[in-house]
MMTF fields as JSON, N, C-alpha, C and O atoms, coordinates in Angstrom:
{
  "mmtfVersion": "1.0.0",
  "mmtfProducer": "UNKNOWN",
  "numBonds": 427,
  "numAtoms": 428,
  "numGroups": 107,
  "numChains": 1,
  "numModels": 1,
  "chainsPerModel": [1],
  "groupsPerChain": [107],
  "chainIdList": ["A"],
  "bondAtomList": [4, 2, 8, 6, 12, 10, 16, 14, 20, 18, 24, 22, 28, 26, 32, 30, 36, 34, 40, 38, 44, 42, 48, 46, 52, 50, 56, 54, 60, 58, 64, 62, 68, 66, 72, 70, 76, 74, 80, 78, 84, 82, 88, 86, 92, 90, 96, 94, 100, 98, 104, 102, 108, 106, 112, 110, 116, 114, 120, 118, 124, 122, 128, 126, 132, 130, 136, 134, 140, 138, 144, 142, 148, 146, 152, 150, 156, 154, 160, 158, 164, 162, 168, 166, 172, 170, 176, 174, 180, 178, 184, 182, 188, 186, 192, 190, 196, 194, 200, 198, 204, 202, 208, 206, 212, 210, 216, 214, 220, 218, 224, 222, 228, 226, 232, 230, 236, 234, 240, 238, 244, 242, 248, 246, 252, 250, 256, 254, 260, 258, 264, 262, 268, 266, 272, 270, 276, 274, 280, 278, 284, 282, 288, 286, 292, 290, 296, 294, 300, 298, 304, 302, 308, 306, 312, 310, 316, 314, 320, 318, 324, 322, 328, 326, 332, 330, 336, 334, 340, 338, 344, 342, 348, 346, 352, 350, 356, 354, 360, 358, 364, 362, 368, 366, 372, 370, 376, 374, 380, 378, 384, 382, 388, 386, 392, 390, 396, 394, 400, 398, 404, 402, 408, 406, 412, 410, 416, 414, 420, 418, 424, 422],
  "bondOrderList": [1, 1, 1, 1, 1, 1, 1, 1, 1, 1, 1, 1, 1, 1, 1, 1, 1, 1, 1, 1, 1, 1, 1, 1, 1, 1, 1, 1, 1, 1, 1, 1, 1, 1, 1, 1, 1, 1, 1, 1, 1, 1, 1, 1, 1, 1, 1, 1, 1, 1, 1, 1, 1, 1, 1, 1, 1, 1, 1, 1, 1, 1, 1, 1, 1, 1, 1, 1, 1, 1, 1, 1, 1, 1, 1, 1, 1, 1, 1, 1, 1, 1, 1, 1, 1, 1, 1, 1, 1, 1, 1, 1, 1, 1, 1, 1, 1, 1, 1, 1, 1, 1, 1, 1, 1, 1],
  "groupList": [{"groupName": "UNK", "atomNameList": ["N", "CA", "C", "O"], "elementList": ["N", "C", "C", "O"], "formalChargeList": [0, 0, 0, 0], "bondAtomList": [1, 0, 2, 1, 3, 2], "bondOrderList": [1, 1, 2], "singleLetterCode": "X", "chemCompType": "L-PEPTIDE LINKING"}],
  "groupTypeList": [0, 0, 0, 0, 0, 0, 0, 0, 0, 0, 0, 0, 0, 0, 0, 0, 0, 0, 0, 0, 0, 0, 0, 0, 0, 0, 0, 0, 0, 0, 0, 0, 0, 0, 0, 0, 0, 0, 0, 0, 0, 0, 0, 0, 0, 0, 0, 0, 0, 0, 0, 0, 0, 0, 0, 0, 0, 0, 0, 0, 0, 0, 0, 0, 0, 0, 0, 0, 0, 0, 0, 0, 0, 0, 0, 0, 0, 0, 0, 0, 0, 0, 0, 0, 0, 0, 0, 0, 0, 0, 0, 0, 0, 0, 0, 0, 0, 0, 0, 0, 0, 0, 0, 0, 0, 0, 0],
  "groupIdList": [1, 2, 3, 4, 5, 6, 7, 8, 9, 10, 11, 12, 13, 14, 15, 16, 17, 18, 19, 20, 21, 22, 23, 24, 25, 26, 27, 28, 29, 30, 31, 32, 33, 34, 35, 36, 37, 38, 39, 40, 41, 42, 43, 44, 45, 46, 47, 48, 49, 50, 51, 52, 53, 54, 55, 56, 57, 58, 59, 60, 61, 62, 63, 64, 65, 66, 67, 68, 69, 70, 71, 72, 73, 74, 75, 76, 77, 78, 79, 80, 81, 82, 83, 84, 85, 86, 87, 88, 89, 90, 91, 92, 93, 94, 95, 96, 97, 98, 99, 100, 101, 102, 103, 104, 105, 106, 107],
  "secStructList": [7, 7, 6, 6, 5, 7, 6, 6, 1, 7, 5, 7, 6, 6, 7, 1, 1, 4, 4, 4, 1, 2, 2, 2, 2, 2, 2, 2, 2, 2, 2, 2, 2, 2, 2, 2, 2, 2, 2, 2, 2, 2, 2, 2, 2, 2, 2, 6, 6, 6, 6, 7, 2, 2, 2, 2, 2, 2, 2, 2, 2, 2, 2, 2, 2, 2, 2, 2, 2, 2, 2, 6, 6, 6, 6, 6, 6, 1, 7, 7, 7, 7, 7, 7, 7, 1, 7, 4, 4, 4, 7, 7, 7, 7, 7, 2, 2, 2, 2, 2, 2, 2, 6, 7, 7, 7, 7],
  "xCoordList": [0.841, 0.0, 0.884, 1.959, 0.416, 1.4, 1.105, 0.319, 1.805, 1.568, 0.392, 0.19, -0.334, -1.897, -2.853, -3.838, -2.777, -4.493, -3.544, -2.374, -4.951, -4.383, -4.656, -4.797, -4.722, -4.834, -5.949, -5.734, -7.109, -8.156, -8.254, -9.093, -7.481, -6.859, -7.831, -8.219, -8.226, -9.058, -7.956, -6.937, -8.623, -7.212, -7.111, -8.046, -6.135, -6.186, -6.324, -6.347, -6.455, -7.111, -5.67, -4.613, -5.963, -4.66, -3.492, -2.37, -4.573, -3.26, -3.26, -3.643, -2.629, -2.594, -3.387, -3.495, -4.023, -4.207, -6.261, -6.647, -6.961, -7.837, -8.659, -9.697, -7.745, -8.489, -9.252, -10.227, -8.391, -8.484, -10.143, -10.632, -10.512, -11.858, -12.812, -12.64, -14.243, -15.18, -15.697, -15.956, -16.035, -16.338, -16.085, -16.771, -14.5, -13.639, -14.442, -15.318, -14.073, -14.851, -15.96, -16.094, -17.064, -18.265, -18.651, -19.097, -17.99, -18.085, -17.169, -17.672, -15.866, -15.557, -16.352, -16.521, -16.977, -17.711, -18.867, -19.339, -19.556, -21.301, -21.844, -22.536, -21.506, -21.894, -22.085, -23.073, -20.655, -20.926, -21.856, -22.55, -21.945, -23.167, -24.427, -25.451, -24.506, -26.076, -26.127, -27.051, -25.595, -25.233, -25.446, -26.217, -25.06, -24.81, -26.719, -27.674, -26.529, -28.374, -29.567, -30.564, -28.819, -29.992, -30.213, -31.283, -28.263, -28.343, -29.332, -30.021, -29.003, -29.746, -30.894, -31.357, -31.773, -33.095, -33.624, -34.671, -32.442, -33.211, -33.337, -34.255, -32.608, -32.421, -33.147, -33.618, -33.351, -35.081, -36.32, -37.187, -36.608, -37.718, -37.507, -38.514, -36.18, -36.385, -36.712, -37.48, -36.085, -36.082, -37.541, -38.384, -37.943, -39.475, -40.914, -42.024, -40.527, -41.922, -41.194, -40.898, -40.899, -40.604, -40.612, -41.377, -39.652, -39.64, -40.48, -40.477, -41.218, -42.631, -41.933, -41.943, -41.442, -41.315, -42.554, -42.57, -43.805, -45.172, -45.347, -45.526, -45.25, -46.097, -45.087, -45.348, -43.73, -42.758, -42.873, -42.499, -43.316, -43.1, -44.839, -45.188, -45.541, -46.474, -47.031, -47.849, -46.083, -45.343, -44.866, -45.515, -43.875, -42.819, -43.832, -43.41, -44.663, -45.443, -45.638, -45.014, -47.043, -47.999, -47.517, -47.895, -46.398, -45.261, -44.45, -44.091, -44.139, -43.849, -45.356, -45.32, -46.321, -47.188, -47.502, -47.349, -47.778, -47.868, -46.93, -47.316, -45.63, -44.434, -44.645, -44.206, -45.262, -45.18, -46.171, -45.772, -47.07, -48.67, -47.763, -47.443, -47.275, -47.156, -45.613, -45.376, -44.954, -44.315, -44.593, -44.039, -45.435, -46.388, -47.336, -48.069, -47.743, -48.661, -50.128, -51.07, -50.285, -51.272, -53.077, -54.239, -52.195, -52.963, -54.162, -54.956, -53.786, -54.716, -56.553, -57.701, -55.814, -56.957, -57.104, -58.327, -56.718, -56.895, -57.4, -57.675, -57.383, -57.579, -55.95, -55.36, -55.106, -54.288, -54.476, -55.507, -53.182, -52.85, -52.542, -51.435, -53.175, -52.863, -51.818, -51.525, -51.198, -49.742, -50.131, -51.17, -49.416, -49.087, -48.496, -48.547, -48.165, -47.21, -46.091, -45.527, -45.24, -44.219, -44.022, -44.87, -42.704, -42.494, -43.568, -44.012, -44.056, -44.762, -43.902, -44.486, -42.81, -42.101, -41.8, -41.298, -42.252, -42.038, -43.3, -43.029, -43.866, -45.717, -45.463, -45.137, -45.848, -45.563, -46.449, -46.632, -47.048, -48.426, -47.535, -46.501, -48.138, -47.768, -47.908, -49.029, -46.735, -46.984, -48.093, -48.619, -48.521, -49.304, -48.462, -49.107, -47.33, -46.64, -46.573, -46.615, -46.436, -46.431, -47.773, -47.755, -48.942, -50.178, -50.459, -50.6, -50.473, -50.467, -49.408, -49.496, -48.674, -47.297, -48.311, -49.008, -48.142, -49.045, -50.692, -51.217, -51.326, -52.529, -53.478, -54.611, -53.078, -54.363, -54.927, -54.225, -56.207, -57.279, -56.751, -56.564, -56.571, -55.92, -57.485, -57.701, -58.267, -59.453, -60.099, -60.997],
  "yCoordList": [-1.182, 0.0, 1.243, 1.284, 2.168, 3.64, 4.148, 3.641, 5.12, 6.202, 7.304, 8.012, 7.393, 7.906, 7.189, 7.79, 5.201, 4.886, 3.993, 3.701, 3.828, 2.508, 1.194, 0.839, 0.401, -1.178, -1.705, -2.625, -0.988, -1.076, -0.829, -1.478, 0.295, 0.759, 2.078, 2.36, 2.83, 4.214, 5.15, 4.969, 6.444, 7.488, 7.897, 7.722, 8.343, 9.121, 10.045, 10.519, 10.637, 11.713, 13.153, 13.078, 13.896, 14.684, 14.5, 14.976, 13.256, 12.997, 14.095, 15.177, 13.635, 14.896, 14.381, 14.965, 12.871, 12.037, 12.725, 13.55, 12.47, 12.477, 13.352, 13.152, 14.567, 15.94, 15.656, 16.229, 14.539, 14.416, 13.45, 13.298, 13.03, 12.382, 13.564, 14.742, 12.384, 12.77, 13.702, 14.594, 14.163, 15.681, 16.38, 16.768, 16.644, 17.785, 18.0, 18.858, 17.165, 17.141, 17.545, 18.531, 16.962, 17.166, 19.144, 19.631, 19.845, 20.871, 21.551, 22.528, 21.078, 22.299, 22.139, 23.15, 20.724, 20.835, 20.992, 21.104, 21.028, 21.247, 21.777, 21.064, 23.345, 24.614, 23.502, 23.427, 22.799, 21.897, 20.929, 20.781, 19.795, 18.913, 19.712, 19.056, 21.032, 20.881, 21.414, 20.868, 22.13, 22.579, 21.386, 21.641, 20.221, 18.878, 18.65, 18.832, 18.223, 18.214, 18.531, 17.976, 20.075, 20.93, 20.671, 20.596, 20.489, 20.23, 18.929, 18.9, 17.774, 16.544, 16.673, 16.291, 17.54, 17.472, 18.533, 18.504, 19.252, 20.029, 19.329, 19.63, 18.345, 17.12, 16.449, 15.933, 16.39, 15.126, 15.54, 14.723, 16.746, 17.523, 18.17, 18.627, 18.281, 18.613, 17.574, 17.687, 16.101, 14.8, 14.506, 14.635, 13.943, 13.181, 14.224, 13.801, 15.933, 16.478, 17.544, 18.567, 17.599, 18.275, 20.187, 21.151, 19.954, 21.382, 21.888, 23.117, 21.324, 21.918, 21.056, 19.883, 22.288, 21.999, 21.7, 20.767, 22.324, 22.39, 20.507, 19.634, 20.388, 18.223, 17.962, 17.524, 18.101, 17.163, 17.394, 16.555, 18.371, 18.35, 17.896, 17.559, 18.105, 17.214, 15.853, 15.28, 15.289, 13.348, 13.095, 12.359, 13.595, 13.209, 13.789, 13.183, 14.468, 14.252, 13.363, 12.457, 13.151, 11.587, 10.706, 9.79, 10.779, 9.194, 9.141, 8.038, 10.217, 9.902, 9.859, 8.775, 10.382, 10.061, 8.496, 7.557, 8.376, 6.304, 5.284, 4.16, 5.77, 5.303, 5.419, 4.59, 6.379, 6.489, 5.38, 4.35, 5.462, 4.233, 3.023, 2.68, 2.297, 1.234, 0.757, -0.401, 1.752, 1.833, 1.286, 0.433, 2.054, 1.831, 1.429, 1.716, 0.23, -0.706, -0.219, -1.007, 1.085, 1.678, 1.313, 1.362, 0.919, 0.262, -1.064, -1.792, -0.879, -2.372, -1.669, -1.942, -0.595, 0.302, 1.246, 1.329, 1.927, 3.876, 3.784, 2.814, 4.72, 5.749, 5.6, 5.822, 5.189, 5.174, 6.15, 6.593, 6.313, 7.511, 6.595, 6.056, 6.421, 5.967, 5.838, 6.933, 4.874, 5.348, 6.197, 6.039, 7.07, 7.765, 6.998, 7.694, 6.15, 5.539, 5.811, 6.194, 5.746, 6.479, 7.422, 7.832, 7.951, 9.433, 9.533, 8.453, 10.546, 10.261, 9.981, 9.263, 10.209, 10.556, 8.813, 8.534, 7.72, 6.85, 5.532, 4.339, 5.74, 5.745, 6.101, 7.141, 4.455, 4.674, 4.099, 2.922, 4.509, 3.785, 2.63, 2.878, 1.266, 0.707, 0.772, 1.122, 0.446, 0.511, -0.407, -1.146, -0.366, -1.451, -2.663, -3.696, -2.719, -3.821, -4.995, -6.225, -3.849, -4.411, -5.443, -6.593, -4.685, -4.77, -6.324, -7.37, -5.915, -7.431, -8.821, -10.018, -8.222, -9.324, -10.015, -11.028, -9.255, -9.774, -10.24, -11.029, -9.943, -10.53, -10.044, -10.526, -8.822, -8.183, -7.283, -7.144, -6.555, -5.888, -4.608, -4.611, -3.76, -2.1, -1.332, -0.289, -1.912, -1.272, -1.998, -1.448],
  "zCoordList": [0.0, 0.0, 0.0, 0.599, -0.646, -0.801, 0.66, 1.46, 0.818, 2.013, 2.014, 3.001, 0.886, 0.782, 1.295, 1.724, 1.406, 1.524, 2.973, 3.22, 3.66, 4.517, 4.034, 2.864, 5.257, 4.816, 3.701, 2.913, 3.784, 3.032, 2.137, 1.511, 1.37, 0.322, 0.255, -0.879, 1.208, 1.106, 1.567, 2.233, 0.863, 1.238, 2.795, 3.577, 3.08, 4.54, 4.406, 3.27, 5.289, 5.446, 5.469, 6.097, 4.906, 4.317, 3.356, 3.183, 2.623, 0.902, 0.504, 0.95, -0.713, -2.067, -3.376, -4.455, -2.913, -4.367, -3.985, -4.813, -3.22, -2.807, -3.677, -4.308, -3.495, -4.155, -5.737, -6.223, -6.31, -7.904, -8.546, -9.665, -7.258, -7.554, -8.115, -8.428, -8.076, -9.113, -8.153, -8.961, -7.082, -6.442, -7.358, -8.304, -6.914, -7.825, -9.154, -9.264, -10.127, -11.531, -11.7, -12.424, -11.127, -10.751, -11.426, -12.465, -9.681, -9.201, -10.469, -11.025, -10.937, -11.972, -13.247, -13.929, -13.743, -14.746, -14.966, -16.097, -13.824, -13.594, -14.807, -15.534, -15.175, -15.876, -17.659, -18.39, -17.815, -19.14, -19.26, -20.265, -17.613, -17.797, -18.037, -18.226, -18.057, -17.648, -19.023, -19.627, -19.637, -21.246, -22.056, -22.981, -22.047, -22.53, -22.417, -23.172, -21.195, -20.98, -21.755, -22.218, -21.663, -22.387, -23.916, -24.519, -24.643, -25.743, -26.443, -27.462, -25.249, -25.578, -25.946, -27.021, -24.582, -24.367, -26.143, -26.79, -26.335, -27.855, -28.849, -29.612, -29.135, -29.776, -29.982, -30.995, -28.617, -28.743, -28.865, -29.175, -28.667, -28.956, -30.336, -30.876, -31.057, -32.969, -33.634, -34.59, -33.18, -33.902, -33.651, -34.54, -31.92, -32.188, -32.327, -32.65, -31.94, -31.521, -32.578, -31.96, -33.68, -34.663, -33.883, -33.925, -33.43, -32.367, -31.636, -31.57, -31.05, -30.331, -28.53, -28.159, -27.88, -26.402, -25.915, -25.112, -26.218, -25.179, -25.5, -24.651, -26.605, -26.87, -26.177, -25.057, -26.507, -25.703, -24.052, -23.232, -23.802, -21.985, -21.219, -20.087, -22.469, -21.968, -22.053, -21.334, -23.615, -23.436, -22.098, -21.355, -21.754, -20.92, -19.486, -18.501, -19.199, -18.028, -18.134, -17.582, -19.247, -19.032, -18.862, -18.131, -19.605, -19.416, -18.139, -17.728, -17.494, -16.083, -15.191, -14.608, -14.927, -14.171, -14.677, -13.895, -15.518, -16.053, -15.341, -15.02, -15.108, -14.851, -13.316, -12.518, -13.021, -11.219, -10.996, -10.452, -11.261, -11.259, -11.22, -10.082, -12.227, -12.623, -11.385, -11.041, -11.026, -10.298, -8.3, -7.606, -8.084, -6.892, -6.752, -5.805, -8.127, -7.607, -7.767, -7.674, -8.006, -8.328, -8.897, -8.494, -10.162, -11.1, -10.581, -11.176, -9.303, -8.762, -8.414, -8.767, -7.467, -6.374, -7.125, -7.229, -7.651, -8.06, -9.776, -10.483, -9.949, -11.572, -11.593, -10.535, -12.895, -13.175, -14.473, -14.979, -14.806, -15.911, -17.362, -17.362, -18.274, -19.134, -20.187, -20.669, -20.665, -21.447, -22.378, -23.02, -22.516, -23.736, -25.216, -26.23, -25.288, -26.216, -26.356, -25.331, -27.666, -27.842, -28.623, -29.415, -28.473, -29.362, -30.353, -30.743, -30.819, -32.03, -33.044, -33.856, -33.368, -34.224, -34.742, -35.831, -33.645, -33.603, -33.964, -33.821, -34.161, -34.452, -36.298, -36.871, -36.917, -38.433, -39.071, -38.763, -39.836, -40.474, -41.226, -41.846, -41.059, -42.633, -43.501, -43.868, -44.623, -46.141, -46.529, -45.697, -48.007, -48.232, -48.622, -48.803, -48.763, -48.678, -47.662, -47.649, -46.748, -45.048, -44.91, -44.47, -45.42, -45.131, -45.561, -44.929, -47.135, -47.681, -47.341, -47.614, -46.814, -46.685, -45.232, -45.284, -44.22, -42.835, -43.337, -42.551, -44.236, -44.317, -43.771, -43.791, -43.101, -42.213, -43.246, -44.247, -43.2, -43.891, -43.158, -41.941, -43.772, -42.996, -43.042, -43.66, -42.435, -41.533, -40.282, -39.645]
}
């Protein structure tokens, strides 16, 4: 074992190695994660809700209140919140290729 951790291999208390963990990082990069975040979240609201923040933040309610229900058992005793589905962007009519290949009547 070096002269930083003891037997267990955790640091002591007054290294010099300690400082270099994910705290540190954390706290100097915060300002970029949440930049990163934001970028994602624009991303996913140009790709599935063709730029419209108001549908996307009211998907992502319904789909978390659904998620809380199904979560706590809900669904047994109460009014549960119904799924939303998915993205719309994700929701694709079939071709008539599709149609005829499966055999189903598209009405």
């Amino acid at each position: 074992m070096s002269a930083q951790r003891d037997a267990h291999g955790r640091f002591i208390a007054g290294n010099t190695l300690g400082c270099l963990g994910a705290a540190v990082t954390v706290r100097r990069y915060r300002h970029k994660l949440s930049e990163w975040g934001r970028k994602g979240y624009e991303a996913v609201v140009d790709k599935y809700f063709n730029g419209s923040f108001d549908a996307a933040n009211e998907w992502l309610a319904k789909k978390g209140q659904h998620a809380q229900d199904q979560l706590n058992g809900y669904e047994q005793f109460y009014f549960t919140f119904p799924d939303p589905g998915p993205h719309p962007a994700h929701i694709q009519t079939p071709t008539n290729a599709e149609i005829n290949a499966s055999g189903e009547l598209p009405f």
